[in-house]
C-alpha positions in Angstrom: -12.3 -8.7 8.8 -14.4 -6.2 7.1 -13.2 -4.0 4.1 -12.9 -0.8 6.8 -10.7 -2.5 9.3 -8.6 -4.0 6.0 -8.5 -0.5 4.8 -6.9 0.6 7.5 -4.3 -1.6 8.0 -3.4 -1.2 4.1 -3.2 2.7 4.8 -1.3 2.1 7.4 1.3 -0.1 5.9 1.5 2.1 3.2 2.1 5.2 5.0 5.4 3.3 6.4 6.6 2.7 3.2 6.7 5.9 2.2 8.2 7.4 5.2 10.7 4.2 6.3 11.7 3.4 2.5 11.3 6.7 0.7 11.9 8.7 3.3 9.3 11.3 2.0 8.4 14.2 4.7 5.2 14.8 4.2 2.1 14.5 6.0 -0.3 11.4 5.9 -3.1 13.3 4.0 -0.6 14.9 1.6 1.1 11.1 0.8 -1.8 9.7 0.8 -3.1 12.4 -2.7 1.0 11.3 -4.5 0.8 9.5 -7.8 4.0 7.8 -7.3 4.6 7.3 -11.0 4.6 10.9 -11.3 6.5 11.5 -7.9 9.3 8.8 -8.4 10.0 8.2 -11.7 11.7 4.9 -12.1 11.5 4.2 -8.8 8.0 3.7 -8.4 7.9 0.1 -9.1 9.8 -0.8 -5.9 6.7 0.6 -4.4 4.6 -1.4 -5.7 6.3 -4.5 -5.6 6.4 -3.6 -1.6 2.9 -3.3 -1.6 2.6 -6.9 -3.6 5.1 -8.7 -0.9 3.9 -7.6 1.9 -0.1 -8.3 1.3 0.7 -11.4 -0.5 -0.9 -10.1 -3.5 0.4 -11.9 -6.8 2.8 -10.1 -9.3 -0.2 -10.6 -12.2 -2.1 -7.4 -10.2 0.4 -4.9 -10.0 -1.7 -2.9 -12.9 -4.7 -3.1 -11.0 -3.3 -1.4 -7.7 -1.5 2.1 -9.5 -2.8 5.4 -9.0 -3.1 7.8 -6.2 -1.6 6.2 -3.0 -5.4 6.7 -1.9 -6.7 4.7 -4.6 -3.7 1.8 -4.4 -5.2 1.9 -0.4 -8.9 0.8 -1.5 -7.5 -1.7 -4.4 -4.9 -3.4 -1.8 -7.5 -4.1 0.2 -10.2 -5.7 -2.1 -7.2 -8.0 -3.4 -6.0 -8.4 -0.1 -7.0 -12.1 0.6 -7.3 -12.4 4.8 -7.7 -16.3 6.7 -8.3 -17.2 10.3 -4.6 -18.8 9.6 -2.7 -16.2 8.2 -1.2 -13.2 9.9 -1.7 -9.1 9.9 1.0 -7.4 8.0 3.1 -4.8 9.9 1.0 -2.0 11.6 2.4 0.4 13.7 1.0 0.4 17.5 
């Protein structure tokens, strides 16, 4: 899987989480510019840790993946280890 196609399916996941768990009503582009430190307070680490769990992505990176929810997009998927064994994440049809 190329780092587009990974890309996509991060944003995609992403974008969920906001709007299932957060229940933010905004509009992809304008989620995608948040800072959720900024946007959540405290909260923001549940993100995160969302993020983590559902990419697989060990706790020890959780520094390396903050910023804008654009940014965390492109970091997820450089970490994001992919195998002809494992499974896609949850995306939305």
């Amino acid at each position: 899987m190329d780092i587009k196609e990974k890309e996509r399916i991060v944003q995609t996941n992403v974008l969920h989480i906001f709007k299932e768990n957060f229940k933010v009503r905004k509009t992809d582009s304008e989620i995608l510019d948040i800072s959720p430190e900024k946007e959540f307070d405290k909260n923001f680490i549940k993100y995160y840790q969302s993020i983590l769990d559902i990419f697989f992505i060990e706790q020890e990176h959780l520094g390396k993946i903050t910023g804008k929810v654009k940014d965390t997009v492109k970091k997820v998927a450089r970490l994001w280890q992919t195998n002809p064994h494992s499974y896609s994440p949850f995306e939305m049809q």
